[in-house]
C-alpha positions as CSV (number, residue, x, y, z in Angstrom):
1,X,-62.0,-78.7,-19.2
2,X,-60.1,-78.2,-16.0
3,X,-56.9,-78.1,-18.3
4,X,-58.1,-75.4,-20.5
5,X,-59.1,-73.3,-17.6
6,X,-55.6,-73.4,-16.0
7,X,-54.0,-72.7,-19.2
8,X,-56.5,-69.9,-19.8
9,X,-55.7,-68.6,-16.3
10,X,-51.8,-68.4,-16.8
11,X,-52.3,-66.9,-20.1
12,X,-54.3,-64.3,-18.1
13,X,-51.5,-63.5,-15.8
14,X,-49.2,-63.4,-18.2
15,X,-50.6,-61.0,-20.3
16,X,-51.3,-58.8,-17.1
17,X,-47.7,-59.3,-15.9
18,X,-46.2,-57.7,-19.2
19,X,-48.9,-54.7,-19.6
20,X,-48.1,-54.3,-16.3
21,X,-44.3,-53.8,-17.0
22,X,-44.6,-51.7,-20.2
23,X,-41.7,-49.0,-20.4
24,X,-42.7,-45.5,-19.0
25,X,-43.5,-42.7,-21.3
26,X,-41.7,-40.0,-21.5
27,X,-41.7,-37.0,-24.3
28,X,-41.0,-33.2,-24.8
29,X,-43.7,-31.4,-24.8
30,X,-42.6,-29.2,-27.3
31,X,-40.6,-29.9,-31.1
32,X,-37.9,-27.4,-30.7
33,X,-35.9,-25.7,-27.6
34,X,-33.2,-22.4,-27.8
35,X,-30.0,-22.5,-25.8
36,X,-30.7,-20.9,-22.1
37,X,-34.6,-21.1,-22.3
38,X,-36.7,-23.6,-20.2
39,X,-38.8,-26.0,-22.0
40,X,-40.8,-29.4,-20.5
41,X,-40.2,-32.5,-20.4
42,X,-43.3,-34.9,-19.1
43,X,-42.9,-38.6,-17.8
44,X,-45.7,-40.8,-17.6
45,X,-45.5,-44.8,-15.8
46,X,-48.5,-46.8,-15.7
47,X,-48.4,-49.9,-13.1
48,X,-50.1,-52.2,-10.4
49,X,-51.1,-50.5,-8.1
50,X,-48.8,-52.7,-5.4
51,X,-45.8,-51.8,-7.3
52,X,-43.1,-49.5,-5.4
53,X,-41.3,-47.0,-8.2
54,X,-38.6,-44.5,-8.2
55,X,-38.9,-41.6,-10.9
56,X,-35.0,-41.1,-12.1
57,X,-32.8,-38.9,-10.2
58,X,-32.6,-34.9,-11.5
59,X,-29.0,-34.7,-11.1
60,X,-27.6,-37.6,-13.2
61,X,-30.6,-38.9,-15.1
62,X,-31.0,-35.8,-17.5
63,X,-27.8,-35.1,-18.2
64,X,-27.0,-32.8,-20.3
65,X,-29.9,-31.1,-19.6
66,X,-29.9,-29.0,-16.4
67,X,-33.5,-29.4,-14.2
68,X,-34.8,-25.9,-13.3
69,X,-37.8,-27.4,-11.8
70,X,-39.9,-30.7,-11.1
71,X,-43.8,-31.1,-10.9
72,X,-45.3,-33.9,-9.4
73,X,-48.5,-35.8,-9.4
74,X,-51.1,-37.4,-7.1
75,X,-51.2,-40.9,-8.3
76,X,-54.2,-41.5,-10.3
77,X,-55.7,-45.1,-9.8
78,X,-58.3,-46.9,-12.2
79,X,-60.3,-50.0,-12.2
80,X,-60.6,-52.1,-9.0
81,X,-59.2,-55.8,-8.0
82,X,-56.7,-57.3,-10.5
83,X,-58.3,-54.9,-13.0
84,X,-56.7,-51.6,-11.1
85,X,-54.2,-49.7,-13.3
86,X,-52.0,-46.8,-11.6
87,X,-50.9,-43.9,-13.0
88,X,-47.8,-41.9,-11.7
89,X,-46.6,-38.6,-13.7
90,X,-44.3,-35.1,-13.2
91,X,-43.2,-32.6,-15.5
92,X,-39.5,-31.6,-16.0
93,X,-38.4,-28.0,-16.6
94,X,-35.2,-28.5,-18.7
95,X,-32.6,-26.1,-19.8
96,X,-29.8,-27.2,-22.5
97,X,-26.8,-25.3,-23.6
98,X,-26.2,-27.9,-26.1
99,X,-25.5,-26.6,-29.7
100,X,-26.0,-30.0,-31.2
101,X,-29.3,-29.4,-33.8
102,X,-31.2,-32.6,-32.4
103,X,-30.9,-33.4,-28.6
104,X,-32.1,-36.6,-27.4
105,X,-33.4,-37.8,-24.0
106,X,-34.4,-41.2,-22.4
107,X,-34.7,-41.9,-18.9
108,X,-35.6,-45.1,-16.4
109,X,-37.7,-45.5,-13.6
110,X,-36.6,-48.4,-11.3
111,X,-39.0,-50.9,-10.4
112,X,-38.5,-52.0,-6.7
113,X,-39.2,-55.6,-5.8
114,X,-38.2,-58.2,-2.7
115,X,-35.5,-59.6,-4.3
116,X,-33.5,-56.6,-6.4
117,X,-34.6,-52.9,-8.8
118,X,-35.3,-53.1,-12.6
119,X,-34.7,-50.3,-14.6
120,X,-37.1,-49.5,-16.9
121,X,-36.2,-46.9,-19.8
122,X,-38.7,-44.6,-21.8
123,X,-37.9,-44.5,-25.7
124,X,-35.7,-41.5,-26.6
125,X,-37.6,-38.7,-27.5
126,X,-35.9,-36.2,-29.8
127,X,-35.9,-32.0,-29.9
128,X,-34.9,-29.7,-32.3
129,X,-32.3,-27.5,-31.6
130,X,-33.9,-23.8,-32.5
131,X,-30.9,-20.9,-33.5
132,X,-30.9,-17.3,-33.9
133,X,-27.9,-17.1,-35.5
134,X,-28.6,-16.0,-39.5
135,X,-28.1,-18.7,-41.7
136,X,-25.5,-18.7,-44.6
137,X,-24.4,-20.9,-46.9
138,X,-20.9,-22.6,-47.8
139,X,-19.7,-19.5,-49.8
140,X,-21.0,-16.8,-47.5
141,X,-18.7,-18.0,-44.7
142,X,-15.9,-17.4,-47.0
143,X,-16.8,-13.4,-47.2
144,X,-16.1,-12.8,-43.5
145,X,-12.4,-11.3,-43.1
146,X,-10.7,-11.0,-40.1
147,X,-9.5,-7.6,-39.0
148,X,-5.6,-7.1,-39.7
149,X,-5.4,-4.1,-37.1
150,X,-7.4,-3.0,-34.2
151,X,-7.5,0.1,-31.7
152,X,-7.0,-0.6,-28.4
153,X,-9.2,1.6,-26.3
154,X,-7.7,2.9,-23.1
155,X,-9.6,1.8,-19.8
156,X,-9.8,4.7,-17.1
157,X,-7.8,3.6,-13.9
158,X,-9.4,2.5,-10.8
159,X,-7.9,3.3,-7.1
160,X,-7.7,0.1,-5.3
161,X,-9.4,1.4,-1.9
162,X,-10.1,-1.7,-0.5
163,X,-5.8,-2.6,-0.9
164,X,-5.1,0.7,0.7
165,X,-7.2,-0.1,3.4
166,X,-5.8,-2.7,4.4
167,X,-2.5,-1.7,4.3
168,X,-3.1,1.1,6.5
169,X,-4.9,-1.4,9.1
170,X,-1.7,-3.7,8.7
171,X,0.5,-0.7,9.4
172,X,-1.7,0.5,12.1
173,X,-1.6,-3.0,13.6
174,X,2.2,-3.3,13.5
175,X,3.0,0.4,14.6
176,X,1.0,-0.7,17.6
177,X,2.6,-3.5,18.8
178,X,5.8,-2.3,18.1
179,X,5.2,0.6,20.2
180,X,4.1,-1.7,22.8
181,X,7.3,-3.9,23.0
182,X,9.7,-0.7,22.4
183,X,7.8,1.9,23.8
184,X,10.6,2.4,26.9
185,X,13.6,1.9,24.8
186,X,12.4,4.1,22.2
187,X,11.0,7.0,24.6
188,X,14.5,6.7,26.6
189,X,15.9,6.8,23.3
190,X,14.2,9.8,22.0
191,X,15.2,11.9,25.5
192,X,18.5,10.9,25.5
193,X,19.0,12.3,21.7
194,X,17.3,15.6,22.9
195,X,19.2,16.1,26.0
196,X,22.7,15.5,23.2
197,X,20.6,18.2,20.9
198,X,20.3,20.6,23.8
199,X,23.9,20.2,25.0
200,X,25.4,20.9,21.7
201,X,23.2,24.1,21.1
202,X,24.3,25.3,24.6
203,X,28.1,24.7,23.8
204,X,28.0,26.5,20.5
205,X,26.2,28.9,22.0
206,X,28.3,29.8,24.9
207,X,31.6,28.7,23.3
208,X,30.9,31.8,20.7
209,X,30.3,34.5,23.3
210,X,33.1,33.6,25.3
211,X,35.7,33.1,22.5
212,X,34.7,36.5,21.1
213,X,34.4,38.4,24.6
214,X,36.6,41.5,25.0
215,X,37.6,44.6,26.7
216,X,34.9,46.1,24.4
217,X,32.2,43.9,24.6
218,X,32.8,42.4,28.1
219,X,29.7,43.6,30.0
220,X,27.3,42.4,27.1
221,X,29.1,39.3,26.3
222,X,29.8,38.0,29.9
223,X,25.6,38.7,30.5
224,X,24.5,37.2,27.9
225,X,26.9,33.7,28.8
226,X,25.4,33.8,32.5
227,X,21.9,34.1,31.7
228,X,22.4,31.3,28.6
229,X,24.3,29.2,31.5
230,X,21.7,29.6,34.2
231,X,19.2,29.0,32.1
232,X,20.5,25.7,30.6
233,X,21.7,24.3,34.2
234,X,17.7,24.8,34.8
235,X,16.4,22.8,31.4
236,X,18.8,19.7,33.1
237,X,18.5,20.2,37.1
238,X,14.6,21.1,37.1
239,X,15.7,23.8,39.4
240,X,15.4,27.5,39.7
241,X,19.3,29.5,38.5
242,X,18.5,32.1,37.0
243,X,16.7,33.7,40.2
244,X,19.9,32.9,42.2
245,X,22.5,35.6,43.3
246,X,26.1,35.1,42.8
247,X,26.3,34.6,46.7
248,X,23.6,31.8,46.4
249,X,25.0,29.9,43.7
250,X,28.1,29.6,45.2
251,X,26.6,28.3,48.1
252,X,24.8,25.6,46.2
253,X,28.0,24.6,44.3
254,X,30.3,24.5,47.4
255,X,33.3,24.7,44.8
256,X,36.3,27.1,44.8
257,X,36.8,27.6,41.4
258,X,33.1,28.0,40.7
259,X,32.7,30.9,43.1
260,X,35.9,32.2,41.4
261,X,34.7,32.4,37.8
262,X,31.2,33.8,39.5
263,X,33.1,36.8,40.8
264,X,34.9,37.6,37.4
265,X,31.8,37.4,35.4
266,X,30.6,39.6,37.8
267,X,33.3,42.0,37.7
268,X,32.5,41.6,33.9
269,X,29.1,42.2,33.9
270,X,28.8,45.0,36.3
271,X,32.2,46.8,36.2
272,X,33.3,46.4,32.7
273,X,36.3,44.8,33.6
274,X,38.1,42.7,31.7
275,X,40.7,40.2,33.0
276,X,43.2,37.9,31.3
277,X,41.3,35.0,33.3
278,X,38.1,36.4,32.0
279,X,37.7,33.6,29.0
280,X,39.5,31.1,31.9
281,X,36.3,31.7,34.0
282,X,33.9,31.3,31.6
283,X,35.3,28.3,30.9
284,X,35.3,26.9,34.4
285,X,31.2,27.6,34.2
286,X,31.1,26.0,30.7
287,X,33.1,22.6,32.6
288,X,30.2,23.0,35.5
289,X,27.7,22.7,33.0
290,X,29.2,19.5,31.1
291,X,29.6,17.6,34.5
292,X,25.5,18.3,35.3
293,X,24.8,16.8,31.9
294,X,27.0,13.8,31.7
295,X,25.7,12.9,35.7
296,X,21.7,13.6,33.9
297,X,22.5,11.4,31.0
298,X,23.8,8.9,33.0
299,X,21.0,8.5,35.6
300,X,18.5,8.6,32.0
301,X,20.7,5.9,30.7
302,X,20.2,3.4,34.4
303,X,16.3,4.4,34.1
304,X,15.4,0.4,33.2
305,X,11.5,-0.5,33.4
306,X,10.4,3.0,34.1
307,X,9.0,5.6,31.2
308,X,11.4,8.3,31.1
309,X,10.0,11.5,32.2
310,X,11.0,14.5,30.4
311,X,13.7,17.3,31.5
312,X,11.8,20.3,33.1
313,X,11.9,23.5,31.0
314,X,11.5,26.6,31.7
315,X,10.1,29.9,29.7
316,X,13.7,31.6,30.0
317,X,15.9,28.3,28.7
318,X,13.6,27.6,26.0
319,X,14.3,31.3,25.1
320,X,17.9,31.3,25.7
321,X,18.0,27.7,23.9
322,X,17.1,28.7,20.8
323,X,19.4,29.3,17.9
């Protein structure tokens, strides 16, 4: 009797041991699914209520279904002492982009133990692929052509603002810094080739009145060379000429032949007198002239460190300057 009972007993367990690890169940909970449209998925695990459980991962488990969404349940238990059945559950929303016509899915839950994990798999459930597509036969396919010549439609060109602004902030950037680094050279620079500018329009200038000066023309001529003279010596000296009497500016020069050529053009100017010295003079004041600007350009030239300031001007040299 005692030996029936213990074999009844460990029938018993056994029995209990392998409802207890019956596979999961999981389904669709619909017969057919489109491409791009969320359907369900439901999986259902009955167990002991001492078992520990994993429900399978959404990333690798449902491939090649994509999970839009999981729904879980509180754990439902049944029954009390060795008679107590748990049930776990959640819902899968699924999208496929699969075009195969039946799509099949089976997925484990791992049973976690002492010693190591079991897997347990649900039976593969199977969908229908639903299309919208029209359905032809065999010999419809064959009445589709392809098109032997197409017209290409012209596409209306698009200004690339955000290219242009960045250019103009890379341009902007570099003018900067290179106007930082240079900014003295380029400023000496830029003085230096207007005080050459200057010089040459003054030379042309005064070279052509006193090349063409005469007994005719001497009064006029030799006035108009003074007042182009004084006011140029201003433009490079910063100082006041053309208020200056002959008397004064001979003074200021201290030199022989300056005073000289002062006294012909004023004979010139005022007494209409010309001389065979007369161009000689004009000359000597054209010389005068060249030294000033050579000694200007050279102390512009030994300016290192220092912005450059500009060469005073006045209203009259602008005015006599000009072309």
């Amino acid at each position: 009797m005692i030996r029936f009972v213990a074999c009844f007993s460990l029938l018993f367990s056994l029995c209990w041991t392998i409802q207890a690890q019956q596979a999961p169940v999981g389904r669709f909970l619909t017969d057919s699914i489109e491409i791009g449209r969320p359907f369900r998925y439901s999986l259902t695990y009955s167990h002991r209520p001492t078992v520990d459980l994993i429900f399978p991962d959404t990333i690798s488990h449902f491939a090649p279904y994509r999970v839009e969404d999981v729904a879980t349940f509180t754990t439902q238990t049944t029954g009390t002492g060795a008679q107590a059945i748990s049930r776990d559950s959640a819902v899968y929303t699924l999208v496929s982009f699969e075009t195969d016509s039946i799509q099949l899915l089976r997925v484990p839950i791992r049973i976690i133990s002492a010693n190591d994990c079991t897997a347990l798999y649900t039976a593969a459930d199977t969908v229908f692929l639903r299309s919208r597509l029209p359905q032809t036969d065999s010999t419809g396919l064959h009445s589709f052509t392809l098109a032997t010549e197409t017209t290409l439609t012209p596409l209306r060109q698009q200004f690339n603002y955000p290219l242009l602004v960045s250019s103009l902030l890379v341009i902007g950037v570099l003018s900067t810094l290179l106007f930082i680094l240079f900014r003295q050279p380029l400023q000496r620079l830029w003085w230096l080739s207007r005080l050459d500018r200057h010089y040459r329009r003054f030379q042309q200038q005064f070279n052509r009145l006193s090349r063409s000066i005469n007994a005719q023309n001497a009064a006029d001529n030799a006035n108009q060379a003074v007042i182009l003279w004084k006011s140029y010596l201003e433009e490079l000296d910063g100082q006041s000429y053309t208020s200056l009497t002959t008397s004064e500016l001979a003074e200021r020069f201290n030199e022989e032949k300056v005073t000289a050529a002062l006294r012909d053009a004023d004979l010139m100017i005022y007494g209409n007198v010309f001389l065979s010295q007369s161009q000689s003079s004009l000359q000597v004041l054209s010389d005068l002239a060249e030294r000033i600007y050579q000694r200007r350009r050279r102390e512009m030239q030994s300016i290192a460190g220092q912005p450059t300031s500009a060469p005073p001007e006045t209203s009259e040299a602008s005015s006599a300057l000009t072309p």
